[in-house]
Structures are given as structure tokens and as C-alpha cells.
C-alpha positions in Angstrom: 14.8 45.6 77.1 13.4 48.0 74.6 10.1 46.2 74.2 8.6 48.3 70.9 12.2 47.4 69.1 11.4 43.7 70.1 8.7 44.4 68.5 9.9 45.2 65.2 12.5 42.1 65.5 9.2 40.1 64.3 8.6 42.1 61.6 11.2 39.5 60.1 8.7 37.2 61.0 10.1 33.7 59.9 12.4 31.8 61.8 15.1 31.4 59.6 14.9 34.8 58.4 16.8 37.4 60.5 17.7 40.1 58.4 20.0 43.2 59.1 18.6 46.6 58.4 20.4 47.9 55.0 20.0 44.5 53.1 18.5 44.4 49.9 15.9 41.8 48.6 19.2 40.5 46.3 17.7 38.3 42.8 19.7 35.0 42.5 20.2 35.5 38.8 20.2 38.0 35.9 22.0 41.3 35.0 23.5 43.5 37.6 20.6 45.7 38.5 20.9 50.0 40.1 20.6 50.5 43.3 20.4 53.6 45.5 20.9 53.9 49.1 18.5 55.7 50.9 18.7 59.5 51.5 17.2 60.1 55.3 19.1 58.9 58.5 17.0 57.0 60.5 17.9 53.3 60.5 14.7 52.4 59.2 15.4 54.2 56.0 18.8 52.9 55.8 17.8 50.0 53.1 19.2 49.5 49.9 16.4 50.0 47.0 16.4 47.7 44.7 15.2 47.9 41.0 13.8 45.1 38.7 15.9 44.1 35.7 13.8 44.2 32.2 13.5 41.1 30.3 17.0 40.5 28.0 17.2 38.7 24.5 17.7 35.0 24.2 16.4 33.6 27.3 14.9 30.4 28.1 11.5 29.6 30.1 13.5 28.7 33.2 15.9 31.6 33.6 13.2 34.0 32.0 11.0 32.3 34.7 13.9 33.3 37.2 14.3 36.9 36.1 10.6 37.4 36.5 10.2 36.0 40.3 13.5 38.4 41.1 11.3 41.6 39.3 8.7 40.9 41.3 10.5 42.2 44.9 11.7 45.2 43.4 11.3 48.3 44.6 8.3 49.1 42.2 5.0 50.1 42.8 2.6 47.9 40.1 4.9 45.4 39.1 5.5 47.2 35.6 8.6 45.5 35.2 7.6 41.8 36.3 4.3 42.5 33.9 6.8 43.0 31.2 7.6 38.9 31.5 4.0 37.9 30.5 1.9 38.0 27.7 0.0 41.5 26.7 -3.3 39.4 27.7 -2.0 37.9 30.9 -0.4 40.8 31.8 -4.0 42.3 32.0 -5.0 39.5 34.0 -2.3 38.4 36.7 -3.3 40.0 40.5 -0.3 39.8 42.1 -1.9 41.5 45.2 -4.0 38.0 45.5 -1.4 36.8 47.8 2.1 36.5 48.5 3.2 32.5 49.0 6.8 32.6 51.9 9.0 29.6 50.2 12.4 28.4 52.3 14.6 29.3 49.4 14.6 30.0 45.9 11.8 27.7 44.2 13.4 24.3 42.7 12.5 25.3 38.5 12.1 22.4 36.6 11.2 22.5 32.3 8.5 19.5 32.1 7.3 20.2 28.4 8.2 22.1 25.4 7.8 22.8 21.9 9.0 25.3 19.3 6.4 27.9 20.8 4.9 26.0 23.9 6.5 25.4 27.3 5.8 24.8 31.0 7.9 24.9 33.6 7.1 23.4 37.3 8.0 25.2 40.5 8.1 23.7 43.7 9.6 24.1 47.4 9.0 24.4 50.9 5.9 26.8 52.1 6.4 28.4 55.5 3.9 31.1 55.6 1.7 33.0 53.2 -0.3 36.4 53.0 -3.7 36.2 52.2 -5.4 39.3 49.8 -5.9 41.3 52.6 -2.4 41.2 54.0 -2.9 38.6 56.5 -0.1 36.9 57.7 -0.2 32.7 58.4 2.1 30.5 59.6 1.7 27.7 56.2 4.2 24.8 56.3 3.8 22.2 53.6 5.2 21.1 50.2 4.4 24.2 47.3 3.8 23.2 43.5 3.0 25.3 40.5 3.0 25.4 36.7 3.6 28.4 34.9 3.4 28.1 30.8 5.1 29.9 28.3 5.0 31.3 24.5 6.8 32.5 21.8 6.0 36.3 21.3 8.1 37.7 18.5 10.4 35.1 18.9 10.9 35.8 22.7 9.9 33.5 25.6 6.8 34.9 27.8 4.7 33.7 30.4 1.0 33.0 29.0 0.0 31.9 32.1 0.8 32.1 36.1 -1.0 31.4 39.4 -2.5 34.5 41.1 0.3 36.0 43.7 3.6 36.6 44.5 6.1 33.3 45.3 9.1 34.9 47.2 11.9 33.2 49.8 12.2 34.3 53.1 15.3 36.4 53.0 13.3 39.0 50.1 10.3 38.6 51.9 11.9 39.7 55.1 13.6 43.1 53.1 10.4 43.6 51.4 7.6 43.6 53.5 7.3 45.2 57.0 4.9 44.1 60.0 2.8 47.0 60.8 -1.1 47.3 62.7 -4.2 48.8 61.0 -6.5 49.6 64.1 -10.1 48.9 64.8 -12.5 49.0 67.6 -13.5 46.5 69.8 -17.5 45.5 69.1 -19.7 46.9 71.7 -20.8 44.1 74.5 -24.7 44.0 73.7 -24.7 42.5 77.4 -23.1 45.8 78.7 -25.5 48.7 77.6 -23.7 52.2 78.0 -21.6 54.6 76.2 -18.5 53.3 76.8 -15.7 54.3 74.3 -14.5 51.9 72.2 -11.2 50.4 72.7 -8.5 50.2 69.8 -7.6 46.8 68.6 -4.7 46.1 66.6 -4.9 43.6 63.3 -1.3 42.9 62.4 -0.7 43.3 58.3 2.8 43.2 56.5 2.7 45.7 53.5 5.9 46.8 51.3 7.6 48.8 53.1 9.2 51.4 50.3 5.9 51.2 47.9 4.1 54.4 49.4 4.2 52.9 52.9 1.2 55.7 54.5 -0.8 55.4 51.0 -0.6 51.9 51.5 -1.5 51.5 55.1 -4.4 54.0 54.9 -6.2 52.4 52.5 -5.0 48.7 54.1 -7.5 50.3 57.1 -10.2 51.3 55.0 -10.4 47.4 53.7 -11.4 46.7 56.7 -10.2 43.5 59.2 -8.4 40.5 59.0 -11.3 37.9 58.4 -10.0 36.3 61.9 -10.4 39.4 63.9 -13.6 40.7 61.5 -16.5 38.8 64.1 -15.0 41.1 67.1 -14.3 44.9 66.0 -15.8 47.4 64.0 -14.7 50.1 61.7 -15.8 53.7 61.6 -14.0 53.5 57.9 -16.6 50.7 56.5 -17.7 51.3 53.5 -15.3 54.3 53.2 -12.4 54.4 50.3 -9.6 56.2 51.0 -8.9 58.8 48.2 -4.9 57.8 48.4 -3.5 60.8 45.9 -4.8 63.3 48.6 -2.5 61.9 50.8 0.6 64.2 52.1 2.6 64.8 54.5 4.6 68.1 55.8 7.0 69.1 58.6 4.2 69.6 60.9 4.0 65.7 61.0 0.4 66.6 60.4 -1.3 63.8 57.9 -4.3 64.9 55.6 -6.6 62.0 54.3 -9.1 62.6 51.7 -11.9 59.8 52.2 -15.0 59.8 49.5 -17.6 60.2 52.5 -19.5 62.9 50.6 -19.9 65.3 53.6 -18.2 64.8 57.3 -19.5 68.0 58.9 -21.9 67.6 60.8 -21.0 63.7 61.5 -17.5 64.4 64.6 -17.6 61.7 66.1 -17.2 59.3 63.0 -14.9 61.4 61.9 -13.1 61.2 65.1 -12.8 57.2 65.1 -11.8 57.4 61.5 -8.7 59.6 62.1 -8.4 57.8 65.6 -7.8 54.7 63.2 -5.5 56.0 60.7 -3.4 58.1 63.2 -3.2 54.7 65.2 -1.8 53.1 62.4 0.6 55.3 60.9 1.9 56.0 64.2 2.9 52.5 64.6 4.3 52.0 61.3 6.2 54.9 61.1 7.3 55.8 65.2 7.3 59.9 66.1 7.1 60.5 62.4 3.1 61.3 62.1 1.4 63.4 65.0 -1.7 64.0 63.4 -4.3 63.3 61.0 -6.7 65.5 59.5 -10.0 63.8 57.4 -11.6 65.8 54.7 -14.5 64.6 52.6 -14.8 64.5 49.2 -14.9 68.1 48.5 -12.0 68.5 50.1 -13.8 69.8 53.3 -11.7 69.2 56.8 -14.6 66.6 58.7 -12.0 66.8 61.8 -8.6 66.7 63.3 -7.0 64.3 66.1 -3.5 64.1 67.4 -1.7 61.7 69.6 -3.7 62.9 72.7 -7.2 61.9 71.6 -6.0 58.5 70.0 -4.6 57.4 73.0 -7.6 57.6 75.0 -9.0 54.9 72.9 -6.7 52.7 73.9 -7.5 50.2 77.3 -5.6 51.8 80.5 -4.2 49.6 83.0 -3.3 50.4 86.9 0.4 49.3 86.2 2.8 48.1 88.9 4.2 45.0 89.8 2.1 42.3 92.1 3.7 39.5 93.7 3.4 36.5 96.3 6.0 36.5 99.3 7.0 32.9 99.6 6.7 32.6 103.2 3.8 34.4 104.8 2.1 34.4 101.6 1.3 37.8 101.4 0.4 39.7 98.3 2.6 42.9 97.6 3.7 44.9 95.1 7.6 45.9 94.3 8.1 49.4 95.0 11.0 51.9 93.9 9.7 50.5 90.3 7.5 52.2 88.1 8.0 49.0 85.6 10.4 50.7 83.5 13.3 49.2 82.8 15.2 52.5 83.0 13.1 53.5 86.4 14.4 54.0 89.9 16.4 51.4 91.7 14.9 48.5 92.5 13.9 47.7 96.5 14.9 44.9 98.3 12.2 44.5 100.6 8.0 45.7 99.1 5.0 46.5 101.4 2.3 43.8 101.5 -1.2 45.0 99.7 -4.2 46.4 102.2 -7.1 44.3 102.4 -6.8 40.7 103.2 -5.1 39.1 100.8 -2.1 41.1 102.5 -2.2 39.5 105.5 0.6 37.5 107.0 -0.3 33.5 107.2 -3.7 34.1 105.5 -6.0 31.3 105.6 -6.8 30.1 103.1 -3.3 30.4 101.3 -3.7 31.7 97.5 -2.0 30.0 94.5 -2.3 32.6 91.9 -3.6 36.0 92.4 -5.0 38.2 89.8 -5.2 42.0 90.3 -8.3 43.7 87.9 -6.6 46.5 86.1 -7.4 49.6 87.7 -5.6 47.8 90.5 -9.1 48.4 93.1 -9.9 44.0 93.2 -7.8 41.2 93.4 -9.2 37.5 92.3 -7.4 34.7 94.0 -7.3 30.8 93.5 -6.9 28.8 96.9 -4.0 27.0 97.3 -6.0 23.2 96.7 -7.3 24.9 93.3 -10.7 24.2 94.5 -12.3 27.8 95.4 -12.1 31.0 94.0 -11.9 34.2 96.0 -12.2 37.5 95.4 -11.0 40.8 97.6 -10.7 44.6 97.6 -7.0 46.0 97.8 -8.1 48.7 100.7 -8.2 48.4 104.0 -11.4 46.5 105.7 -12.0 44.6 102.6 -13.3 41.0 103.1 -12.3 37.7 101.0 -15.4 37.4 99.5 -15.9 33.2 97.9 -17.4 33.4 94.3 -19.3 30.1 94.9 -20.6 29.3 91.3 -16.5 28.7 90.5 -15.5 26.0 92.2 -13.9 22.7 91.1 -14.4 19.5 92.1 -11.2 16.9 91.2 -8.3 17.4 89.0 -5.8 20.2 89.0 -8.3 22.3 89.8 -8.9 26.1 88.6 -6.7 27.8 86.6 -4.9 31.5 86.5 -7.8 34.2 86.7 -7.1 36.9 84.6 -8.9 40.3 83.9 -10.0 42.4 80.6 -10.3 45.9 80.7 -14.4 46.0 81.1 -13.8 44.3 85.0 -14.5 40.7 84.0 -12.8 37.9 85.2 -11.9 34.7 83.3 -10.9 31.6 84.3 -10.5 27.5 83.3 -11.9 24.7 85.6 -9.1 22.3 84.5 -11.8 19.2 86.2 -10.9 16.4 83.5 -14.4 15.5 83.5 -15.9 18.1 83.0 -13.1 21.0 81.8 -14.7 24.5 81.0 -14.2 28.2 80.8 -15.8 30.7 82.7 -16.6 34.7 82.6 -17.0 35.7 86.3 -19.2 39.1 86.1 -19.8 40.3 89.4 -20.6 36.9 91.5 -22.0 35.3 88.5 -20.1 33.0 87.0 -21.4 32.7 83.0 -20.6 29.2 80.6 -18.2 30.4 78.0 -18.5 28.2 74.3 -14.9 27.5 72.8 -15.1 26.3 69.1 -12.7 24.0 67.7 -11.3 22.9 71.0 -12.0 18.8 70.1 -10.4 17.0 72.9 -7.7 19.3 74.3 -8.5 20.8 77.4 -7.9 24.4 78.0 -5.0 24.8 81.3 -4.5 28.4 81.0 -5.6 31.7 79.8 -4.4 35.3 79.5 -7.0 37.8 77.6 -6.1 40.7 75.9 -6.7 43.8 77.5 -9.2 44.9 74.6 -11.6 41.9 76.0 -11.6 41.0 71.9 -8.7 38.1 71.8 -7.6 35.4 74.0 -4.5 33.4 74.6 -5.0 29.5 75.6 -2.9 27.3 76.8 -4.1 23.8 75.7 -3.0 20.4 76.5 -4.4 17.1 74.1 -5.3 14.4 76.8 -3.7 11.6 73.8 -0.3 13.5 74.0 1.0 13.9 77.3 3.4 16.4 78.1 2.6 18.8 75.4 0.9 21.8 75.7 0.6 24.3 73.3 -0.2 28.0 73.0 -3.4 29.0 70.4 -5.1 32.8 70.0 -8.7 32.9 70.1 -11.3 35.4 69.1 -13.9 36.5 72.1 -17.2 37.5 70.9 -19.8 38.9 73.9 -23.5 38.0 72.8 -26.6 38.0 74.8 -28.6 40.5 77.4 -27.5 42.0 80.4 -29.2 39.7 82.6 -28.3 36.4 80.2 -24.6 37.6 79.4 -23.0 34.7 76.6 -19.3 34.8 75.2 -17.7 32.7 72.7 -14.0 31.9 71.8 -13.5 31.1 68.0 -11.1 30.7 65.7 -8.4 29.1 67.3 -4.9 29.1 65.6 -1.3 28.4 67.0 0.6 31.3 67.8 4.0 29.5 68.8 3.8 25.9 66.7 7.9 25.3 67.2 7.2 25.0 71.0 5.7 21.6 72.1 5.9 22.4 76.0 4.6 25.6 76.8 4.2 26.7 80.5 3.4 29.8 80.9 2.4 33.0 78.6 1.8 36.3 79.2 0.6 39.6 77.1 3.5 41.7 76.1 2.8 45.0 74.0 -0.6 44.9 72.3 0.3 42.7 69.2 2.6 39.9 70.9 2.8 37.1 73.5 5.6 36.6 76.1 5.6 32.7 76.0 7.7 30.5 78.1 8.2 26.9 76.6 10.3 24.3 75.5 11.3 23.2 71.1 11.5 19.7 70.5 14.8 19.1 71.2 15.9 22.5 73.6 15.6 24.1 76.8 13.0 25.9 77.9 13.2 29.4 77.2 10.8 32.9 76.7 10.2 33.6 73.3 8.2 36.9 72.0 5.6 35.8 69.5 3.1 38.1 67.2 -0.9 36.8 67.8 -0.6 36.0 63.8 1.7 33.0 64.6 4.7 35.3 63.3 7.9 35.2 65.2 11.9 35.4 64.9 14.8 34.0 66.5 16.1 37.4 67.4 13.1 37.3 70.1 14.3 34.4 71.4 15.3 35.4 75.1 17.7 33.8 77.9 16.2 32.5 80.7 16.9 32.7 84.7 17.8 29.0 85.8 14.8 27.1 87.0 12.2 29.9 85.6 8.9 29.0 86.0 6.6 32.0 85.3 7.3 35.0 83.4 5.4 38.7 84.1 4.8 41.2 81.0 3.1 44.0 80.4 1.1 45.5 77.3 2.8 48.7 77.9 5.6 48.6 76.0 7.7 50.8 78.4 7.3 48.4 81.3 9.8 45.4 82.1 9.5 41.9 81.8 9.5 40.0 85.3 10.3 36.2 85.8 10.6 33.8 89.0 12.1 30.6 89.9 12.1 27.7 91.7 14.7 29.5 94.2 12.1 31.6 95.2 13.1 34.8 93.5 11.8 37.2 91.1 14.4 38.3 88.4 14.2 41.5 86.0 15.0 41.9 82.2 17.8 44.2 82.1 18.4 46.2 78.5 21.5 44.1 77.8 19.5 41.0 77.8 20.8 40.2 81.4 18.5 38.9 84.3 19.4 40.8 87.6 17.3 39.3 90.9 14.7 42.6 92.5 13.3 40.6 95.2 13.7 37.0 97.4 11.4 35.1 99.0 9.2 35.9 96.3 7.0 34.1 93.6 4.2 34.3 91.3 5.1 38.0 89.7 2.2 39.5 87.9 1.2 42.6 86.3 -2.7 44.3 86.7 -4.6 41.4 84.1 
């Protein structure tokens, strides 16, 4: 499976809206409008452009109201057309960039009052998600109403007045705007002095994807974070505009972005994270097209150059490989003749156990779930009774070493570990009376705060590699059965001998599943999550952390699947088991193909 085109599957991001490439945001009404197809050959590019129709003679509030909500997803940077609907004043006063409301369908357009000059017209519909100002997306279902009022001007119909925004359906907003990420950094941990570099994070944004696209996404950037992900990254561009006319690009797929920073020599390594951030973020909105990114100051002076190279060391590194549990002796090992690539080498039948003694045949105690760290050098490992947690080197001579702050007393006892990328361990004590999460540093074993949890009670986690957002798997004691899949925000406070962290901001992720049993990281930006809809089977599903998602991620499942293994490289395969004791792969055609029996619990270094 080609994991980054997955990926752009949830740029449709609604769940009813699965549009082909080449479609055009079409206007349910008004005059036949020009359209150009466009000139390049990649089949991003291959989209029909769509221009806005200018208001014609004669018509009344409702269809001029029509005409006016279709002008508003053309292809047209400023909305000079759509402003031509309104009044001269509230032309001058409408933001349409305030934010863009995601109906079902068309909105239901209804004349309540009128008079020889005076009308108002209500529309209403079905809200499924909405952008906030700074191009956030959120999942927003509900009932939508507005009033828009019109007046005579020179014996034509205009709009006099009209809520901040955009109102489109799903299918335009689908052809209209594209799911790209702006990059910051991860905060430094105050409780980790050093010089560590910082570690790219990615804030998912949907911008319009023919207006100017790099413009657009450069200065996106320099606006700084999503006010979700704001309390955990930084930005080397903060207080920095982006002087948009001074971007160009040329055949060298070389990017050269005029900021106002007054004078950049003599400052490299902001410089550095600033074209680290753009380069990110161009490169993932438009793939292989932008190589580098050049920053000049104000007076036009070249601050520095990056390219591919430097921006990926700023991203979080991980061991890679595929870790699993043999179902008889129990033995950790990890499938060979697989580099995790779903167009690597063949695929083994039989895999060497691990060194150290979590390879052992018939160890004692037997391990539930294994976690290996990500540089692949330490394995954390939950006892088969859910009780203890272990922890041992992957070399040979290395003890089982018993963290003995983690332990849990009744209940289902301890959770999944999982790993970030700075070497600590996290983990849920699932004790009903006394539920909590824990960061493991070293043998300590540190109180983590979760806000907004209320009752539920946290039964799994899987943190991002960046250390900066967390996936939770929740379960609400008053509902049994249903568990749920929310994305937090990790903050790391205190000293280093008091270390403190702090989940916030909790928000579904996957809200059509109600049974959700296992999730995994896969790619930077999405979730691999394995649950049930209402009335379905259970199945995996790819999810973006902004609670985006499509249909055309929905993906079969093995029979009897119980866990699912993914990576956030986006080259790497996705792994599942089942209850017949074998580990299944996700073959390109969307086909599972078993790569090893007597085998269980597949994982990936995490």
C-alpha cells in the first residue's frame, strides 16, 4: 500500500465526499461558466478550473443568494467576483477568510421577509465540519442557520449583509481545498536540559489548492500554529511575515522566500529552522516538486539555504523493523528478509528470536505486550497477569530489569508501553480504582495530568514519535462496550529532577467508530485505527489527528484481526495479526498475504 497516497485520500476529508481527481467544484445554478483544463501532467494538476459567474439582470434574493455561494468556490484569488453580489459597503467589510462552514449539500434557501427594497433570506442545513481563521480543520456536526439581507441598488438585488466566512457542501469543498502540513518544532523539555535539535511537527491545514498554493502555504506557516497544537511547538518564523510577491520558483526546484526580518546574516541557525519549516511544508504539499528554499531578508539579502538533506534531520529517526511475539515459546523476534517496505525482499517464513532475555525460549515471566524504544537498543515489556512492568536490553547478557514504581494492583492491569523519540516510556495502569498514566524515565516512574478526561478511563496509548501528541484509547465506565479513539496534546513542564507532563486538549479523531481496539501511528499526520461503526464490522480505517477522514481509507481486514502494526515512515508496511496466530501483510493491491505463523502481537520500534 502506497502509504503517502493514502495519505492524500484524506485530503477529501469527509466521509461522504470522495472525489475523483479532474472534478470541478460544479455551482448548482446560474449561467454556464469557462473552464480550462489544466496545462501540466501530473495528476494533481489534472483539475478542471472553474470561474465565477458575474451577477446577471433580474434576479431575485434567493437565486442571486445562489449565484453568490457558487462565486465563492471559484477559482479566484480575493473573491472579486462573489464581492460583486454585495453592497459597495459590505463588500468592504465581509472576511471571507474568517472561516469556511462544510454543509451536507447545498444549503436549504428560504425568502422569510420582503419588501419593494428590503429582503432576507434564511439558510439552513447540515454542518459536518468547519475551518477555523487559521485553516484548522474540525470535525462539526449539528444543525447550520443563517440570515443574509438584501437591498435594492440601482434597481438590482444585493446582499447588504452576510455572516463572516465561506458556507460550501462537501463535494466543492472537497475540489477546492487540499490537506497540506505547515511544520513546527517540538517545545524544548525544560526537564531535559541539552542542545538537542528540535524535532519537526506537522499541523494539518487545508488551503485552496489553485489560489497560489506555495504563497499561500508560506505565509499559512508564518501565522503560526493551530491553537490545539500552539501550547507544544515553537516557531522560528514568529513574529516573521512572509513577503509573498518575492516568492518564485525556477527549474532548479529551488524556492526563494523574502521574509521582513530586517537582517538574517549573522543569525544561521534561525534562518536554518525557518527554511527547515518552509521547505517542510512545501515539500509535502507539493511531492518532488520543491528541493530547496532559500531565505532573504528584507533587503533582499540571502540569510541561508537548506535542501531536503538538512530538513530531514529535523525530523524523529526510528530503528525500523518488525518486532513480534512467537505464540508458543513466547519469544520476542523480529521478521527478517523485510526491510518494512512493501516492495522489499521476500518475506521469511521462519525470524531469529531477539538477544537478550526477552528472546529466550519459555521465559519466565511470559510478556503480554512488548515495546521496543526506537533506536531498537531497549525493550519494555508488560507481564503476562498485567501486573509488572519489565524492562531489558536487546544484546546479549542483558537482564529483565522490574521497574517497580509501575505496577498494578486489580483490574486489567497495565496497558501497551509505548516509546517517544527522547527514550521515555508511557504507559496506562487500567486499575479501575485508581486508573492513571505514567512517564517511565529511567526507573522513575512520573504522574502524568490528563485534562478533560471526566470519567472515562484511558485503556491504551500510542504517542507520536515527536513526544508532542498522543493518541488515547478511552472507554466511559456508563457505556460499556464502547471505546473511543481521542488525540491529545503532551506538554513536558518541570526540572530535571521533578520531571511533570500534561495531556490537554482532547478531541475525537475517529467519532463514526464506537468500538475501537487497537490504534497505531501511521505516517506523521494520521492514525491506523482498528474499530467497529455502529452497525458494521470491524475494520482498519486511516484517520488524520484533525478528526479528518475518508471512506477511500477504509481498509479490509484479515478474519479475526486483532491488532494492527504501522509505521510513521511512510515507506514501511502495515502489519496485522489474528486470532489464528498469524501475522498478515498489506499488499499494494489492498490484499492481506500471511509472513509468519505462530505469531502474534506485531509491532514496530514505538
Amino acid at each position: 500500500m502506497r502509504r503517502k497516497a493514502d495519505r492524500r485520500l484524506i485530503a477529501v476529508a469527509l466521509p461522504l465526499a470522495a472525489l475523483l481527481t479532474g472534478c470541478a467544484a460544479m455551482p448548482d445554478s446560474g449561467e454556464v461558466s469557462e473552464v480550462n483544463a489544466a496545462e501540466h501532467g501530473d495528476d494533481q494538476n489534472l483539475q478542471v478550473r472553474v470561474f465565477p459567474v458575474h451577477p446577471q439582470k433580474g434576479l431575485d434574493p434567493e437565486d442571486l443568494l445562489q449565484n453568490f455561494l457558487d462565486a465563492t468556490v471559484g477559482d479566484e484569488a480575493g473573491y472579486t467576483t462573489a464581492k460583486e453580489y454585495l453592497t459597495e459597503q459590505e463588500a468592504q467589510r465581509w472576511r471571507p477568510e474568517a472561516k469556511v462552514v462544510v454543509l451536507t449539500g447545498n444549503p436549504r434557501l428560504r425568502l422569510t421577509t420582503t419588501t419593494d427594497s428590503r429582503a432576507q433570506v434564511t439558510a439552513d442545513g447540515s454542518s459536518v465540519a468547519e475551518l477555523d481563521a487559521n485553516k484548522t480543520f474540525e470535525p462539526e456536526k449539528g444543525d447550520f442557520r443563517t440570515v443574509f439581507t438584501f437591498e435594492k441598488v440601482k434597481g438590482e438585488w444585493r446582499i447588504s449583509h452576510l455572516p463572516d466566512g465561506l458556507i460550501v457542501n462537501e463535494t466543492n469543498f472537497s475540489n477546492v481545498y487540499e490537506r497540506v502540513n505547515r511544520y513546527y518544532f517540538a517545545a524544548a523539555d525544560p526537564s531535559r536540559p541539552g542542545t538537542r535539535r528540535p524535532v519537526l511537527v506537522p499541523d494539518p491545514i487545508y488551503l485552496r489548492r489553485r489560489i497560489d498554493p506555495l504563497t499561500e502555504a508560506a505565509k499559512a506557516v508564518a501565522d503560526g500554529p493551530s491553537d490545539w497544537l500552539a501550547p507544544a511547538v515553537t516557531s522560528a518564523l514568529d513574529g516573521v511575515t512572509v513577503l509573498s510577491q518575492q516568492i518564485s520558483s525556477d527549474d532548479s526546484r529551488e524556492v526563494r522566500v523574502r521574509v521582513s526580518a530586517l537582517d538574517l546574516r549573522g543569525h544561521h541557525e534561525a534562518c536554518q529552522q525557518m527554511a527547515v519549516q518552509l521547505l517542510s511544508t512545501f515539500a509535502d504539499q507539493a511531492a518532488g516538486s520543491v528541493s530547496r528554499v532559500s531565505v532573504l531578508d528584507r533587503g533582499g539579502h540571502t540569510g541561508c539555504q537548506v535542501d531536503s538533506q538538512v530538513a530531514r534531520s529535523y525530523s524523529a529517526v526510528s530503528a525500523g523493523g518488525l518486532y513480534f511475539q512467537d505464540s508458543d515459546s513466547w519469544q520476542l523476534k523480529k521478521l527478517v528478509g523485510d526491510d518494512g517496505s512493501v516492495d522489499g525482499s521476500p518475506v521469511a517464513t521462519d525470524s531469529p528470536r531477539v538477544l537478550g532475555p526477552l528472546g529466550e525460549p519459555h521465559q519466565q515471566p511470559r510478556m503480554r505486550s512488548v515495546a521496543v524504544r526506537r533506536d531498537g537498543g531497549l525493550a519494555a515489556a508488560v507481564a503476562q497477569n498485567g501486573r509488572a512492568l519489565y524492562e531489558a536490553g536487546l544484546t546479549a547478557g542483558a537482564k529483565l530489569d522490574p521497574i517497580a514504581e509501575v505496577t498494578s494492583p486489580a483490574g486489567p492491569g497495565l496497558s501497551e508501553p509505548t516509546w517517544d523519540a527522547q527514550g521515555d516510556l508511557w504507559i496506562a495502569d487500567l486499575n479501575p480504582a485508581a486508573p492513571r498514566v505514567l512517564m517511565v524515565r529511567g526507573t522513575h516512574a512520573y504522574p502524568v495530568t490528563v485534562k478533560g478526561l471526566g470519567d472515562r478511563i484511558v485503556q491504551g496509548l500510542k504517542i507520536a514519535s515527536d513526544g508532542t501528541r498522543i493518541a488515547l484509547l478511552l472507554a466511559d465506565p456508563g457505556a460499556k462496550g464502547v471505546r473511543t479513539v481521542e488525540m491529545g496534546v503532551v506538554r513536558h513542564m518541570g526540572t530535571e529532577a521533578a520531571p511533570q507532563a500534561e495531556i490537554s486538549g482532547l478531541r475525537p479523531v475517529a467519532p463514526q467508530l464506537v468500538d475501537v481496539t487497537a490504534v497505531a501511528w501511521a505516517d506523521t499526520d494520521q492514525l491506523l485505527v482498528l474499530g467497529q461503526e455502529a452497525e458494521g464490522v470491524k475494520h482498519p480505517q486511516l484517520v488524520g489527528v484533525d478528526g479528518s477522514h475518508s471512506d477511500d481509507t477504509t481498509l479490509q481486514a484479515p478474519e479475526g484481526e486483532t491488532r494492527v502494526a504501522a509505521s510513521e515512515d511512510p515507506k514501511s508496511a502495515v502489519y496485522a495479526d489474528s486470532q489464528d496466530h498469524k501475522i498478515y501483510r498489506l499488499e499494494p493491491n489492498g490484499q492481506w498475504r500471511a509472513v509468519a505463523k505462530k505469531a502474534m502481537a506485531p509491532v514496530y520500534p514505538g
